[in-house]
Backbone as CSV, one residue per row, in Angstrom:
resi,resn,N_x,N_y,N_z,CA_x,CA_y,CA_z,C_x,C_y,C_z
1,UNK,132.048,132.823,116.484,131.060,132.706,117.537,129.865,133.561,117.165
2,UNK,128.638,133.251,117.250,127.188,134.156,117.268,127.008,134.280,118.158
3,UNK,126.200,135.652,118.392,125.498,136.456,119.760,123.870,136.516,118.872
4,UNK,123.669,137.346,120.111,122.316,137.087,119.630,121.255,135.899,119.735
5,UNK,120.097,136.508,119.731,118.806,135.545,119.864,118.424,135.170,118.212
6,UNK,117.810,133.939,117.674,116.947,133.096,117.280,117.788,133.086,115.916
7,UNK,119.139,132.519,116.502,119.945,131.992,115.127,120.597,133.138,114.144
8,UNK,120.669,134.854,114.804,120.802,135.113,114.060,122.111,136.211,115.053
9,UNK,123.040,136.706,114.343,124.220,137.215,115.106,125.142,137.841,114.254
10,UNK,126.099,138.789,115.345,127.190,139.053,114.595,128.141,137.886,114.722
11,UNK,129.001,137.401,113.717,130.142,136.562,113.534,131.023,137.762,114.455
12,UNK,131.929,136.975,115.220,133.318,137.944,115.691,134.116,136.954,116.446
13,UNK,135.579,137.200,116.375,136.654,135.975,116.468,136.336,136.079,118.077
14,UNK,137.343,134.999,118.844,137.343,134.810,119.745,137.966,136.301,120.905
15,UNK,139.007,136.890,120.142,139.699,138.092,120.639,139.049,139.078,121.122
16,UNK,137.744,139.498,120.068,137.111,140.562,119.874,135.571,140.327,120.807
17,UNK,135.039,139.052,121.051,134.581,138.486,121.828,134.558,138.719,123.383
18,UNK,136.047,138.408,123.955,136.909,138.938,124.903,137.114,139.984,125.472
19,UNK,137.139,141.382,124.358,137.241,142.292,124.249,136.055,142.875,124.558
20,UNK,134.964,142.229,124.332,133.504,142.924,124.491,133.194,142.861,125.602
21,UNK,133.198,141.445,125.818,132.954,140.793,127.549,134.155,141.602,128.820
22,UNK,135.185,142.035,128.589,135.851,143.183,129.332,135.502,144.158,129.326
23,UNK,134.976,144.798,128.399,134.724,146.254,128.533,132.960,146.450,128.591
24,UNK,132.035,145.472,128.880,130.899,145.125,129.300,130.710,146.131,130.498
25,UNK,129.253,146.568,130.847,129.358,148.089,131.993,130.160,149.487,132.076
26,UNK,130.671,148.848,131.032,131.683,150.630,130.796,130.871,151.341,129.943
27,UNK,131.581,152.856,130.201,130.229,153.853,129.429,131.000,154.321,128.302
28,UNK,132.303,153.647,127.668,132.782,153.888,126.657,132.371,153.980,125.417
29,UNK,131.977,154.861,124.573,131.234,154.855,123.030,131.900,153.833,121.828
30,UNK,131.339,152.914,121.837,131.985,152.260,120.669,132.481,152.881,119.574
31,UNK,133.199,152.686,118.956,133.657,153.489,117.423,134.687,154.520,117.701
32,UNK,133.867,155.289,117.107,135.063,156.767,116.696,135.017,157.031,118.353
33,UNK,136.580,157.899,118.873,136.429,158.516,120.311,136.936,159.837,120.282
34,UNK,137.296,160.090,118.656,137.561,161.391,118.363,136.979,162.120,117.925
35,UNK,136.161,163.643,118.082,135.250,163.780,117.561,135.741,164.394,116.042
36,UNK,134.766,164.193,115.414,134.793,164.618,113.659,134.863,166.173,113.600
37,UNK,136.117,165.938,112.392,136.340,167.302,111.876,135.693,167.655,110.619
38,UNK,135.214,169.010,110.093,134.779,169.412,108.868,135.300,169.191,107.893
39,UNK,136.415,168.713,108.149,137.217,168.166,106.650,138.709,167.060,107.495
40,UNK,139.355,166.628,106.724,140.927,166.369,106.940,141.264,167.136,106.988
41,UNK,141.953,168.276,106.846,142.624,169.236,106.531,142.783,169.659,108.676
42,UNK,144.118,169.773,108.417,144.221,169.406,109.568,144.433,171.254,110.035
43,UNK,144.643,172.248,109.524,144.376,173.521,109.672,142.913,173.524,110.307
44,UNK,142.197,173.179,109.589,140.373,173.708,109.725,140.341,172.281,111.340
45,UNK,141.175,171.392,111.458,140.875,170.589,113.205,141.372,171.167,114.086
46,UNK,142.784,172.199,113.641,143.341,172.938,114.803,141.598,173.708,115.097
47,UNK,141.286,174.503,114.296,140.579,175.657,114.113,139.411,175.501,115.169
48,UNK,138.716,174.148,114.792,137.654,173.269,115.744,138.127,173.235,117.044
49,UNK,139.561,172.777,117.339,139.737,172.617,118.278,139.918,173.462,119.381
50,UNK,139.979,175.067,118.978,140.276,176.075,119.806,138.875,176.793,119.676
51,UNK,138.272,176.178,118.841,136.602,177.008,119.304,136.638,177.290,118.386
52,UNK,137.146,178.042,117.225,137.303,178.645,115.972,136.266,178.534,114.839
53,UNK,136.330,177.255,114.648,135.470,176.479,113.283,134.370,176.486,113.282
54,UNK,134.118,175.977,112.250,132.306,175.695,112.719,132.233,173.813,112.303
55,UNK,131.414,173.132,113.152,131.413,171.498,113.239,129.962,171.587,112.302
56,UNK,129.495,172.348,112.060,128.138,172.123,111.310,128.284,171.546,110.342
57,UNK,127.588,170.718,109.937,127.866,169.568,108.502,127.024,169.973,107.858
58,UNK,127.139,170.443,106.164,127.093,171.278,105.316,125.913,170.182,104.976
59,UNK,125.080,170.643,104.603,123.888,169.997,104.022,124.114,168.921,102.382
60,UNK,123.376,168.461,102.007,123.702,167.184,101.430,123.024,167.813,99.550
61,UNK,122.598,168.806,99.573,122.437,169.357,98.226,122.777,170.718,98.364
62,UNK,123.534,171.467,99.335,124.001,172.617,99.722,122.660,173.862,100.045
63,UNK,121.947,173.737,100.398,121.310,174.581,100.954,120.719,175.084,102.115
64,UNK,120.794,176.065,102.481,121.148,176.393,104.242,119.765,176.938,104.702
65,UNK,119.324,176.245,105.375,118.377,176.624,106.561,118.290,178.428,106.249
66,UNK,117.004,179.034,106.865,116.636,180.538,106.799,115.513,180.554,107.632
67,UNK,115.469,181.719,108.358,114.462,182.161,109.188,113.870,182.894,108.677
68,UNK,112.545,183.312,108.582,111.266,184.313,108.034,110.378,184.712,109.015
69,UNK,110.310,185.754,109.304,108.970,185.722,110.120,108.832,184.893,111.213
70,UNK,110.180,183.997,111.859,109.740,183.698,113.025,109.599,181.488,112.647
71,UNK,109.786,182.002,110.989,109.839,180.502,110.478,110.774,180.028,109.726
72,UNK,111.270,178.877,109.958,112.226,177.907,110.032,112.033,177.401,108.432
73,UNK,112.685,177.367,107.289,112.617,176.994,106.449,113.630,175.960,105.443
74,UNK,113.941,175.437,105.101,114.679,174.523,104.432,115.216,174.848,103.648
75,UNK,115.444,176.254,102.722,116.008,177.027,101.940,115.718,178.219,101.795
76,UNK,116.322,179.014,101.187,115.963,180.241,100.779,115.019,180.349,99.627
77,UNK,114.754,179.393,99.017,114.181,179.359,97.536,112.577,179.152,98.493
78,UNK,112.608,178.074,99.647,111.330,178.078,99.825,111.022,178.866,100.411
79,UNK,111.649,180.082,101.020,111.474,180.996,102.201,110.768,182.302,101.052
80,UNK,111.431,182.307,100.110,110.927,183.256,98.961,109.562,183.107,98.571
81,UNK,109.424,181.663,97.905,107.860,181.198,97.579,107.065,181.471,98.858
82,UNK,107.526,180.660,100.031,106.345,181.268,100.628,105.819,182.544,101.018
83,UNK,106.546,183.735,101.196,106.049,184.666,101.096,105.624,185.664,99.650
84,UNK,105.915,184.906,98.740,105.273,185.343,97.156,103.711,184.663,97.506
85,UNK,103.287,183.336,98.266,102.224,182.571,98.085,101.135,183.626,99.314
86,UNK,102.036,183.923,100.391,101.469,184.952,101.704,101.115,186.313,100.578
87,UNK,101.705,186.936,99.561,101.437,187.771,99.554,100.065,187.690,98.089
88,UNK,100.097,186.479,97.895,99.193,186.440,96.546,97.597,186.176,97.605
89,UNK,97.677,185.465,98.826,96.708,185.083,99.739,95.844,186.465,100.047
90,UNK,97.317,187.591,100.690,96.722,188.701,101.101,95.771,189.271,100.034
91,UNK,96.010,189.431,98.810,95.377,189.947,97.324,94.244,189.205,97.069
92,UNK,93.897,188.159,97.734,93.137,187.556,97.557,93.106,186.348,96.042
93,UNK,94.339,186.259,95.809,94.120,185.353,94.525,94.424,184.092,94.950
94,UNK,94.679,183.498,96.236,94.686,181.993,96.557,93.929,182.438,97.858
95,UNK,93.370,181.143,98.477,93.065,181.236,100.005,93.465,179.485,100.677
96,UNK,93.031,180.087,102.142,93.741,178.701,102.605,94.708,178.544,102.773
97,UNK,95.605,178.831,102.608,97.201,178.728,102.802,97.941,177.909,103.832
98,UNK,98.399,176.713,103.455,99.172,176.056,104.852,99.782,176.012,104.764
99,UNK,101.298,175.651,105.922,102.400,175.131,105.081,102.544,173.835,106.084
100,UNK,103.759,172.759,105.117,104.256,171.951,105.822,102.974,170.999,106.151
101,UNK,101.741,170.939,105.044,100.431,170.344,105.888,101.115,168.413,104.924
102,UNK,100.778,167.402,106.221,100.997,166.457,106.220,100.298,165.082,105.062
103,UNK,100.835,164.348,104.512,99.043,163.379,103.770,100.200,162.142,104.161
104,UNK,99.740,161.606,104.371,99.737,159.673,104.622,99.628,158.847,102.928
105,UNK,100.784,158.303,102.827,100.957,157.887,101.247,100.508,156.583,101.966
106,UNK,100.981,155.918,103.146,100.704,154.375,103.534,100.505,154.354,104.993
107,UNK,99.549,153.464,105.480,99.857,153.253,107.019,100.893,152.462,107.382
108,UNK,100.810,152.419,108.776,101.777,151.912,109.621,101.789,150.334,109.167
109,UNK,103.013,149.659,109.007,102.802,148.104,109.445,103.643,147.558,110.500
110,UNK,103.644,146.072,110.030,104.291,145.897,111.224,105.445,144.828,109.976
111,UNK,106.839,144.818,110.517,107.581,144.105,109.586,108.580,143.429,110.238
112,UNK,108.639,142.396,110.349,109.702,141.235,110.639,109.414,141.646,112.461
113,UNK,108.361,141.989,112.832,107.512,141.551,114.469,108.340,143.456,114.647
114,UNK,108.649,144.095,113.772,108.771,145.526,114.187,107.865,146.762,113.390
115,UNK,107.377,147.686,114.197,106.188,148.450,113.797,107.384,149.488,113.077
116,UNK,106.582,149.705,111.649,107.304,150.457,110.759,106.076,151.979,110.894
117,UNK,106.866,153.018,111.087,105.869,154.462,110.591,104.927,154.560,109.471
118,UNK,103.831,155.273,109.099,102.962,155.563,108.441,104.207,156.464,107.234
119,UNK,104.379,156.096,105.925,105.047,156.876,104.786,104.289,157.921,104.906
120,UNK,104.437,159.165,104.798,103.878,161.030,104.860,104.997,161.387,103.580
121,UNK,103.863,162.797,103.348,104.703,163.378,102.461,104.373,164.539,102.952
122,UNK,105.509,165.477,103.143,105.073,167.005,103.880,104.810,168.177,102.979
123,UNK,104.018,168.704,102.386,104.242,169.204,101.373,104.153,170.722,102.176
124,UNK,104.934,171.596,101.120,105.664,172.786,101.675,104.508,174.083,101.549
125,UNK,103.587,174.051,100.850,102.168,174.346,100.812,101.029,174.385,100.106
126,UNK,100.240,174.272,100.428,98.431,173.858,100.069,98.094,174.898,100.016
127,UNK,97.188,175.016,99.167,96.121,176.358,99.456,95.079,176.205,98.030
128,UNK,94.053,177.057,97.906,93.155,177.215,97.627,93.088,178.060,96.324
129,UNK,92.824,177.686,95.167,92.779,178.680,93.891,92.057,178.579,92.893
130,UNK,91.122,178.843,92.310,89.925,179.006,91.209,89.283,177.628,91.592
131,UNK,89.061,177.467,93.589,88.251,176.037,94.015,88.866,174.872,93.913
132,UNK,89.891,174.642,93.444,90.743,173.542,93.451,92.105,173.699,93.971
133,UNK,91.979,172.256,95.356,93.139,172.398,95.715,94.505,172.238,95.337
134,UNK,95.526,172.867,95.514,97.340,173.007,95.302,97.815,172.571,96.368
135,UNK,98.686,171.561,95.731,99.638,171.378,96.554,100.936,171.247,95.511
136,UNK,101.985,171.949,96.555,102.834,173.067,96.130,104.204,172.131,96.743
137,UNK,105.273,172.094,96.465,106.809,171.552,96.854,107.880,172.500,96.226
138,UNK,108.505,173.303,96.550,109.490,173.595,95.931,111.104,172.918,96.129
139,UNK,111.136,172.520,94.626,112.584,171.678,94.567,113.712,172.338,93.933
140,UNK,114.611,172.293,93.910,115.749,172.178,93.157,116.066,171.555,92.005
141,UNK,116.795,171.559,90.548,116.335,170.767,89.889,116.810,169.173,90.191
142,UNK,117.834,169.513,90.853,118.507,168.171,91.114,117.722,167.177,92.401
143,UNK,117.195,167.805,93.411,115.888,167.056,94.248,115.030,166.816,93.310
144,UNK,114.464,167.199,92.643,113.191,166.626,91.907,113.240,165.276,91.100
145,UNK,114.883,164.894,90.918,115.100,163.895,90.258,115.861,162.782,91.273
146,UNK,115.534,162.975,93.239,116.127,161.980,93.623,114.672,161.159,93.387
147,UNK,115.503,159.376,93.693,114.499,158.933,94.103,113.384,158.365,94.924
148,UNK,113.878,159.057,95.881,112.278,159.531,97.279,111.373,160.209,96.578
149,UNK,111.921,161.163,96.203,111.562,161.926,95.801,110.297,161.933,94.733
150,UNK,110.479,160.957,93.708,109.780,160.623,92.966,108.942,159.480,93.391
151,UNK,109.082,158.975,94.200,108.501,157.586,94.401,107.407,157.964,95.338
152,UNK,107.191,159.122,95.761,106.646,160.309,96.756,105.485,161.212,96.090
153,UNK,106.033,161.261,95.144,105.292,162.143,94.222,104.400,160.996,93.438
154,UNK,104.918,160.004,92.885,104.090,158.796,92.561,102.682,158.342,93.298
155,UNK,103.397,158.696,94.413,102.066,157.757,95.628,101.565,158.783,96.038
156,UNK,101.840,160.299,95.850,100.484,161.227,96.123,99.798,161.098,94.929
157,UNK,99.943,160.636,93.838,98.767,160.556,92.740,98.203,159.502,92.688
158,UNK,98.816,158.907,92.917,97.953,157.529,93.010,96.911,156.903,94.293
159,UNK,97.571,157.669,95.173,96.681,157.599,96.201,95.754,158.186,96.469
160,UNK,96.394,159.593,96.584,95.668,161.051,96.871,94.604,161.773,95.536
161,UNK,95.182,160.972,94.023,94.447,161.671,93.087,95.542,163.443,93.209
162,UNK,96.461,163.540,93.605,97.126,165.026,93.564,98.638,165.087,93.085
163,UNK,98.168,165.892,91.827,99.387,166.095,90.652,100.054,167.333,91.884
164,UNK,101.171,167.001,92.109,102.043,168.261,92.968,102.691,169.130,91.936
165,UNK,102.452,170.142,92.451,102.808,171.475,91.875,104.224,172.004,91.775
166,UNK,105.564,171.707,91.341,106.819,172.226,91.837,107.204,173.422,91.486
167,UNK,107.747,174.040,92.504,108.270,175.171,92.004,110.034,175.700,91.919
């Protein structure tokens, strides 16, 4: 059987069909109704389950969030640079200093009658040095070789005219 508007649907047997149309107005969450543990390991679900654990899901190239000054950073590696870049500003050997300043690789479209976002690239900071602008990303070596990543870095040069700086 198909659901759905203009020919296009999920396939699902008659049972499961049934099944939908019964439980229709209920505030039941489809899917999982158990919540997720940090691992299998069924030690570390007791652990969750008495408050113990931690449910935080470990980041996807292992690097943990850090606070500076009141700012929120994406690693420790960038939390370092930026205050090596704050303290080269104070000395006066860069000026300008932003962070996190935004550029538009593409505008918005619209695709299959749905409005898609403007592509951005956030770069981690800009600033000002012998009159020509930097823009600055610090990666990992293994980020520098995903491919967003690069395909990102592609379309700030080609668009923007700006070779990014990694650190």
């Amino acid at each position: 059987m198909r659901t759905g508007g203009e020919g296009r649907g999920v396939r699902m047997s008659e049972s499961e069909y049934a099944a939908l149309i019964a439980n229709r107005g209920q505030t039941k969450p489809l899917g999982r109704t158990t919540p997720r543990t940090p691992s299998n390991d069924p030690a570390k679900a007791q652990e969750v389950a008495k408050g113990k654990g931690s449910t935080a899901k470990r980041s996807k190239y292992g690097n943990k969030k850090v606070t500076v000054d009141g700012i929120t950073f994406d690693s420790a590696k960038e939390a370092r640079r930026w205050q090596e870049l704050k303290l080269l500003e104070a000395a006066g050997e860069i000026q300008a200093l932003e962070r996190q300043k935004v550029f538009i690789l593409a505008p918005a479209v619209i695709l299959g009658g749905r409005v898609k976002p403007a592509l951005r690239y956030f770069a981690d900071a800009v600033y000002r040095q012998d009159g020509r602008q930097v823009v600055e990303d610090t990666k990992s070596e293994i980020t520098r070789k995903h491919p967003v990543f690069r395909v990102k870095q592609h379309l700030m040069m080609s668009v923007h005219s700006i070779e990014l700086t990694l650190t």
